[in-house]
C-alpha positions, 0 to 999 in steps of 0.5 A: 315556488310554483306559479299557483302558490302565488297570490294577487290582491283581489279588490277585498283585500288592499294593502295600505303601504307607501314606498319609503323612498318617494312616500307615494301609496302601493297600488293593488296591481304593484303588490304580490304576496309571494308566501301566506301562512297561518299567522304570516304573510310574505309581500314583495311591493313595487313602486310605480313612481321610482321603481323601488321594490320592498319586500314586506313581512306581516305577522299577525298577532294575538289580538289581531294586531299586524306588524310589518317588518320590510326591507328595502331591496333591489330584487324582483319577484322571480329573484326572491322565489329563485333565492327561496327555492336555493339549497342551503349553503354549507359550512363546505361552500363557505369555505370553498369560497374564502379559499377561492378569495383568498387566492385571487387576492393573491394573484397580481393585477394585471 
């Protein structure tokens, strides 16, 4: 993703989240929206007290009710948009992969 499609927090907008590991609140400048959309907005939140990193997904919905769906992860920023901008993977790539693993469980230990 190019550097300008990011997003920080600026002081009008302030994410109430707290990190599920330790229960300490996010700070503004530990959390990045990484994608916004028209009703969905994409956030990846860093904690400052033990490091846990979640990413966050924040629908909108009619009434202007938020819901958030996150996930623990132990991915940075510059993983999640490496990860985002990777071509799909094929049913070819699949396959090239079970053959590769099906071959090395073939071969002995050393």
């Amino acid at each position: 993703m190019p550097q300008e499609a990011r997003h920080k927090h600026t002081h009008h907008q302030h994410f109430l989240g707290h990190c599920p590991t330790c229960g300490l609140g996010y700070d503004d400048r530990s959390v990045e929206v990484l994608r916004k959309g028209e009703n969905v907005t994409v956030v990846h939140a860093e904690c400052e007290r033990c490091g846990s990193a979640a990413v966050l997904m924040m629908l909108a919905g009619m009434l202007g009710i938020i819901t958030t769906v996150g996930m623990l992860t132990d991915m940075a920023r510059g993983d999640i948009e490496r990860l985002w901008s990777a071509g799909e993977v094929t049913l070819d790539d699949v396959l090239e992969m079970h053959a590769a693993l099906e071959q090395s469980a073939r071969q002995p230990v050393a």
